[in-house]
Each structure stands twice: as structure tokens, then as C-alpha cells.
VOPAGU-2260 file (C-alpha; in pm, 1 decimal, decimal comma):
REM VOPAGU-2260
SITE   aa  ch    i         X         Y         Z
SITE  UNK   A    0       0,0       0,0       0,0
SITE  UNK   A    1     278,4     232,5     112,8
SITE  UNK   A    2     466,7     181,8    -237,2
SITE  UNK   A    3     117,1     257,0    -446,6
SITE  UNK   A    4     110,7     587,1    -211,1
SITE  UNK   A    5     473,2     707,4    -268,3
SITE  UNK   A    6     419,7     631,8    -663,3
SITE  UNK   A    7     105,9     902,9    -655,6
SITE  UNK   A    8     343,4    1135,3    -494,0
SITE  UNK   A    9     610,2    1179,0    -760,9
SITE  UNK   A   10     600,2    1490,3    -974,1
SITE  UNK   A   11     429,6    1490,6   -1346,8
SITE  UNK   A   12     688,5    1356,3   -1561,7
SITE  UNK   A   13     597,0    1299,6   -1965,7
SITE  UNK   A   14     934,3    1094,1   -1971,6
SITE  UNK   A   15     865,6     860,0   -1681,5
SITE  UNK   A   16     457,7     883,5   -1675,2
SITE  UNK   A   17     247,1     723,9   -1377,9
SITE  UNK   A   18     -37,0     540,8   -1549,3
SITE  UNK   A   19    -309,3     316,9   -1366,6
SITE  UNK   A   20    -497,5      58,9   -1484,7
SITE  UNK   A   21    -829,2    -175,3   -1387,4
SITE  UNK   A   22   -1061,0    -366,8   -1605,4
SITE  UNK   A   23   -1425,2    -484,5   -1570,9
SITE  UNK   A   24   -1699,0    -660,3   -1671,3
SITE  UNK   A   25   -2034,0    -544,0   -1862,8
SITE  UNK   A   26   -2327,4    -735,9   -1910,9
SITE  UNK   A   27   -2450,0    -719,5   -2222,0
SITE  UNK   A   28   -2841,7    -724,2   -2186,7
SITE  UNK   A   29   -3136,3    -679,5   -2427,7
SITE  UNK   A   30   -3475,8    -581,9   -2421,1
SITE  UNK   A   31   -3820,5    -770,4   -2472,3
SITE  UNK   A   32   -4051,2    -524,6   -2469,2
SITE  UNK   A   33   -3959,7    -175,6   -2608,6
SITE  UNK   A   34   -3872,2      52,3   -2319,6
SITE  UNK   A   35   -4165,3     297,0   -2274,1
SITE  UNK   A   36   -4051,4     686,8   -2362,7
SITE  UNK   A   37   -4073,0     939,5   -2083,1
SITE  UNK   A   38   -4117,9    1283,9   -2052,4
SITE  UNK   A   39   -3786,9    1527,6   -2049,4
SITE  UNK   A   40   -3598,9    1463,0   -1757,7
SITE  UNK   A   41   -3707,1    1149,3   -1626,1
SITE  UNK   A   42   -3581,3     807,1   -1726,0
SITE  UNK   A   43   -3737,2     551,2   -1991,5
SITE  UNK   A   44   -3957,4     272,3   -1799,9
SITE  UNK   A   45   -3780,2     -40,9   -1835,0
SITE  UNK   A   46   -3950,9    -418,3   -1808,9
SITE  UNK   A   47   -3892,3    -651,5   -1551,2
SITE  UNK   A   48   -3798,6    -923,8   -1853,1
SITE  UNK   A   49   -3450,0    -911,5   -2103,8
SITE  UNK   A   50   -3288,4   -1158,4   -2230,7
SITE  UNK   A   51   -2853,8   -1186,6   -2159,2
SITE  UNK   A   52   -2624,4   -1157,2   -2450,7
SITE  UNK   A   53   -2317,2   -1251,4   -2308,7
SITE  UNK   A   54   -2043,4   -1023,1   -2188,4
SITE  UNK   A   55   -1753,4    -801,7   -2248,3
SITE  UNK   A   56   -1498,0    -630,2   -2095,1
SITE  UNK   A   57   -1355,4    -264,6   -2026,9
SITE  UNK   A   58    -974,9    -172,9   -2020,2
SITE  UNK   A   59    -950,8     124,9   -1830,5
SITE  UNK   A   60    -560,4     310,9   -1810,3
SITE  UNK   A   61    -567,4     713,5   -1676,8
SITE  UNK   A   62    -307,5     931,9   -1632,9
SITE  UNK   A   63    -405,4    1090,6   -1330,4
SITE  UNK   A   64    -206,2    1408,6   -1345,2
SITE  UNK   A   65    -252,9    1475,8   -1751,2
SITE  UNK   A   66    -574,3    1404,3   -1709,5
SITE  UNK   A   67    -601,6    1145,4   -1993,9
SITE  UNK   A   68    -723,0     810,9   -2035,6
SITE  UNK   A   69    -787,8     525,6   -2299,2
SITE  UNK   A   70   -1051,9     279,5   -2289,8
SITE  UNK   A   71   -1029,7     -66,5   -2469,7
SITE  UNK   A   72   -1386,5    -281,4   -2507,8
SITE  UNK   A   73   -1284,0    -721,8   -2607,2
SITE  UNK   A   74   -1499,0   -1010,9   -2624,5
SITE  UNK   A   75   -1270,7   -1157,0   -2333,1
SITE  UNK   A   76   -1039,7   -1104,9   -2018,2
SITE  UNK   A   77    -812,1   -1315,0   -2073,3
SITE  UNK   A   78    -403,4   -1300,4   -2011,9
SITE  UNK   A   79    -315,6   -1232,8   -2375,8
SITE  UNK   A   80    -574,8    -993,4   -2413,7
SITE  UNK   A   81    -438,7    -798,3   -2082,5
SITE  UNK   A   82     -83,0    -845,0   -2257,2
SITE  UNK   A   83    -234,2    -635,3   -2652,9
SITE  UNK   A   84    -368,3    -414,6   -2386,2
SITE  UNK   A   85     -53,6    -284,5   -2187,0
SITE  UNK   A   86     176,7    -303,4   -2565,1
SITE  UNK   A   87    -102,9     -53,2   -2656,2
SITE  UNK   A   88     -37,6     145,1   -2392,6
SITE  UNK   A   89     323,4     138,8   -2471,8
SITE  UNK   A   90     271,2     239,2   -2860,4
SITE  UNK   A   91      33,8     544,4   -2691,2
SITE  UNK   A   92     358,0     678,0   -2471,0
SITE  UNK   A   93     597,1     639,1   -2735,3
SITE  UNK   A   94     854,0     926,3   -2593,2
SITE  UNK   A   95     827,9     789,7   -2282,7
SITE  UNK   A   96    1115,4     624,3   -2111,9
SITE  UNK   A   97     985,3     428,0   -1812,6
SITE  UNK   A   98     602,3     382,8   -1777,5
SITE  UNK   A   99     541,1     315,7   -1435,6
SITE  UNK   A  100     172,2      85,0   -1442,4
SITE  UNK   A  101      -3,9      72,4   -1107,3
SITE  UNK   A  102    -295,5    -246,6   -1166,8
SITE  UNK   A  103    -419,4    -520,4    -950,2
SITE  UNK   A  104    -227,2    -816,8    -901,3
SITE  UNK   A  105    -509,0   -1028,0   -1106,1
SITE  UNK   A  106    -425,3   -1384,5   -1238,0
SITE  UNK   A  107    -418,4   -1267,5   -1587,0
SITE  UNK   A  108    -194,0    -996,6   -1559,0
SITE  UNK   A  109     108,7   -1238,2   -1609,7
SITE  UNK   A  110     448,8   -1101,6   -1820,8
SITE  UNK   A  111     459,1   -1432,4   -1994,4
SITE  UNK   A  112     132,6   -1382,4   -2179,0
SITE  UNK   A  113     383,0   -1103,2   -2431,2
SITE  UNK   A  114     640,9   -1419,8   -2480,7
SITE  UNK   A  115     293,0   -1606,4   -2654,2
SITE  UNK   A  116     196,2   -1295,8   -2860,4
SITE  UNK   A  117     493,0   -1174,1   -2965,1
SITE  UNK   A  118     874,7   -1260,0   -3078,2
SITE  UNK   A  119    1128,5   -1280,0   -2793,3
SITE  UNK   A  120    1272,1   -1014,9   -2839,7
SITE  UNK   A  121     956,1    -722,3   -2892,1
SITE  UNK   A  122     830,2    -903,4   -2591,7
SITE  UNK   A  123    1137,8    -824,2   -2373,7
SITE  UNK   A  124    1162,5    -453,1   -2534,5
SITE  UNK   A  125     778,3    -395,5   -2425,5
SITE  UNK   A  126     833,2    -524,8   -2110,3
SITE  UNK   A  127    1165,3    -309,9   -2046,0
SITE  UNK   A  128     928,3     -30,9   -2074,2
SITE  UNK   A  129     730,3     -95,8   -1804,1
SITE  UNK   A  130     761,8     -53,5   -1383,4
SITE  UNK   A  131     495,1    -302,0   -1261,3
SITE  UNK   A  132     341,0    -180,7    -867,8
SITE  UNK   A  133      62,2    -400,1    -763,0
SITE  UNK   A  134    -193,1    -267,7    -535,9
SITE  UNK   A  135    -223,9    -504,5    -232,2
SITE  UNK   A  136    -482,2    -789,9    -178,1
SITE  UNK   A  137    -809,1    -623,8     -89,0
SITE  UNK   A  138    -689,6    -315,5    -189,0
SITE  UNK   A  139    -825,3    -223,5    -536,0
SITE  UNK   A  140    -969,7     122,0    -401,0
SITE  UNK   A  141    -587,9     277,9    -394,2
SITE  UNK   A  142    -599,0     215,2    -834,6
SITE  UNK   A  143    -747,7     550,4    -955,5
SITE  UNK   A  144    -861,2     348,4   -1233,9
SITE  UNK   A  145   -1152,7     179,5   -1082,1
SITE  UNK   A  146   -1224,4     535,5    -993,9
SITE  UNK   A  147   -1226,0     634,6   -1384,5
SITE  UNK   A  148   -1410,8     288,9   -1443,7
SITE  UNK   A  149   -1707,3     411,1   -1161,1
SITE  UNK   A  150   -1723,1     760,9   -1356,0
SITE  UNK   A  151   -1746,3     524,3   -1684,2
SITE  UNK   A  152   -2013,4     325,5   -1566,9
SITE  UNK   A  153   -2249,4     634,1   -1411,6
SITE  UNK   A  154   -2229,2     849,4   -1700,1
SITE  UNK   A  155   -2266,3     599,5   -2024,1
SITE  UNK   A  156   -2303,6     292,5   -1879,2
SITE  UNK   A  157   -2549,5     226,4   -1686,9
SITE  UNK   A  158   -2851,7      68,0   -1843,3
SITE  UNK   A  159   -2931,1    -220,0   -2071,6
SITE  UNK   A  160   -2711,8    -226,9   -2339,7
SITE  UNK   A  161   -2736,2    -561,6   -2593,0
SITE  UNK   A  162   -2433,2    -550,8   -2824,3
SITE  UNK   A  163   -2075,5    -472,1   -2802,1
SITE  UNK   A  164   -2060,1    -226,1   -3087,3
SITE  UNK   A  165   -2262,9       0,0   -2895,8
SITE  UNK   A  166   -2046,3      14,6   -2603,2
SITE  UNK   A  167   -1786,9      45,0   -2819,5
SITE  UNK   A  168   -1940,0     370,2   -2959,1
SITE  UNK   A  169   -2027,8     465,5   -2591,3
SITE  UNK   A  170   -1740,7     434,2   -2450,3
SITE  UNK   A  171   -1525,3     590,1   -2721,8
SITE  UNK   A  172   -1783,3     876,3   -2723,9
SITE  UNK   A  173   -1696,7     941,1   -2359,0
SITE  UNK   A  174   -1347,2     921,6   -2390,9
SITE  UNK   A  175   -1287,8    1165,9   -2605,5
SITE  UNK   A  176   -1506,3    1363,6   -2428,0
SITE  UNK   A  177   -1311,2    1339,4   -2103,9
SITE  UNK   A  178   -1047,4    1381,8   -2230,0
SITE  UNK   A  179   -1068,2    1734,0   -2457,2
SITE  UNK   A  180   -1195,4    1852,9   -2038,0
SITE  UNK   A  181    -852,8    1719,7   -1936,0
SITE  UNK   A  182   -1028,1    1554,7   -1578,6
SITE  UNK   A  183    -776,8    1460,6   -1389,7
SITE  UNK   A  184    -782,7    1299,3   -1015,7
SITE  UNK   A  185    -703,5    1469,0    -702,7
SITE  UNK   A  186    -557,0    1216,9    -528,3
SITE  UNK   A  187    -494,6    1276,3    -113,8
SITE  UNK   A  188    -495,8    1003,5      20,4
SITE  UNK   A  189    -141,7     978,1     157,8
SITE  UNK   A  190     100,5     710,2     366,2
SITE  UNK   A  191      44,9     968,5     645,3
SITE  UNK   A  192    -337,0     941,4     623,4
SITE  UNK   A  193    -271,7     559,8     615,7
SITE  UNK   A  194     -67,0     524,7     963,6
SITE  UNK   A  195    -353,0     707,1    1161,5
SITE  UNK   A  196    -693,7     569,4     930,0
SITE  UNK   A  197    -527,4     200,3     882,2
SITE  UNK   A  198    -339,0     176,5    1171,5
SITE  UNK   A  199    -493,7    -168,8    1257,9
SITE  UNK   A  200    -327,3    -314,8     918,0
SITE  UNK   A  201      25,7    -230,2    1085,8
SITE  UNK   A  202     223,5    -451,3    1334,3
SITE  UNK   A  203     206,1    -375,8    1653,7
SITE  UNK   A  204     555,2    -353,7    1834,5
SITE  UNK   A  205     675,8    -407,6    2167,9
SITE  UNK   A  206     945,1    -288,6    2298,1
């Protein structure tokens, strides 16, 4: 927790950027009956019955202090698709030279998964590029992505949706969006706050 904390602290840097990153699930759900119109603001009257059409999933990465993000919708969540994912965000900070990626220490976010997509040797160069800092088990809420993810979710997000091409157009939508407003984070939540609010998670010492 203490190393996630002291990585938020460090100055903005375009060379050595601080990016986060978080991924979730979206239930892709359709209608029976047509959703019955309302009256300007108030929402559309849904039915209790839909039908499921699978699911998807949401790359989130942010830039907390530039205020930018980019948002990646796949069929799957799987390790290689985590891997296209972070050699994406590589390509996207081309002039930078160490991309520090704060994420969740989730099963599929294993470095081996760029040795099956790609040659030895682009696999190793992405990978050079990269600091990995995991948050700590039960920790998610210190990744300012899932914050980014909640904002997501709230603003384009939440309602029946039946096909993946329209999140895709959602989601892009509100990305760019987001992005020309440059939101950024203000993150202050620091170790200090974490001593005296999380003091049970520490040892305590005798002496």
C-alpha cells in the first residue's frame, strides 16, 4: 500500500509517466418489450424481462495528473488480451522512457502472456518499458482506475445495453469527451493518512 502511495506522490513527468490501470466486466443485456418513452428529464420505464447476450470487458488506463485516459472494449479477459492491452499502452507513450503501471495483481496480468503474442525479443523490449506496482490484496480502491471505471459506468453505462458495438461507440464517445476537459484525479490520500486511518493493518511492536 505504502509503495502505491509514494508512486502518486512523484512529480508529473511525460518521460517517466504514472499510469493506472483496472478492467471490468459489462453485461451485455437486451430488451423484450420496447422501453416505454418518458417525458424530459425522467428516465425511460424499463420491463422486468430481457434476455442476456453474453459479456464483455472494459480496459480502463488514466493518467491521473494529464488528465487522460484510454478505454479498450474485447470479447474476453483473458491473459493475452491484458498483454495487446498494456503493448497498446506502450505504442500510446511512445517518448516515454519508463512507464510506471499501477494495476491489480489479477491472475491474468502475467508477463509471460507477451512471450505467446509476440517474438522474444519485442516481448522483452515492451516489457523493459514498463515498472509493474501491484496494489495489495483487498486493496483495489488505492488504483485511480476503478475510480475512472465508476465515472465510466455512471455516465454511459449504466442501463441495458445488448451488443458490443454500442459500447464500443459509448465508450469511445466518452473518452474523447473526457479527455478534450482534461479531468484529472485529485488524489490525497497519503502514507500519512494511512498510519492514523489504517493503523490496525500495521504490526504492533513491543518494545
Amino acid at each position: 500500500m505504502e509503495k502505491v502511495l509514494d508512486v502518486y506522490k512523484r512529480p508529473y513527468n511525460p518521460k517517466r509517466p504514472v499510469i493506472c490501470m483496472d478492467e471490468s466486466p459489462k453485461q451485455l443485456i437486451g430488451e423484450i418489450k420496447t422501453p416505454i418513452k418518458m417525458k424530459p428529464g425522467r428516465e425511460e420505464k424499463y420491463d422486468y424481462e430481457y434476455w442476456r447476450s453474453g459479456v464483455c470487458n472494459i480496459f480502463m488506463s488514466n493518467e491521473p495528473l494529464s488528465g487522460k485516459r484510454y478505454v479498450k472494449v474485447t470479447k474476453r479477459k483473458t491473459k493475452k488480451d491484458w498483454a495487446l492491452f498494456v503493448s497498446e499502452i506502450a505504442e500510446r507513450n511512445i517518448g516515454a522512457e519508463k512507464i510506471t503501471l499501477v494495476m491489480d495483481n489479477f491472475g491474468t496480468h502475467k508477463t509471460g502472456a507477451f512471450y505467446e503474442i509476440f517474438p522474444p525479443k519485442k516481448a522483452r523490449a515492451i516489457l523493459d518499458r514498463f515498472e509493474f506496482v501491484f496494489t495489495p490484496k483487498h486493496g483495489s480502491w488505492l488504483n485511480m482506475a476503478e475510480i475512472e471505471l465508476n465515472v465510466l459506468t455512471g455516465q454511459c453505462l449504466k442501463r441495458r445495453i445488448e451488443n458490443i458495438e454500442t459500447i464500443k461507440a459509448e465508450v469511445d464517445a466518452w473518452q474523447k469527451d473526457r479527455n478534450n476537459k482534461n479531468a484529472n484525479i485529485n488524489w490525497r490520500f497519503k502514507n500519512e493518512n494511512a498510519r492514523i486511518k489504517l493503523k490496525h493493518l500495521y504490526p504492533k511492536l513491543e518494545y
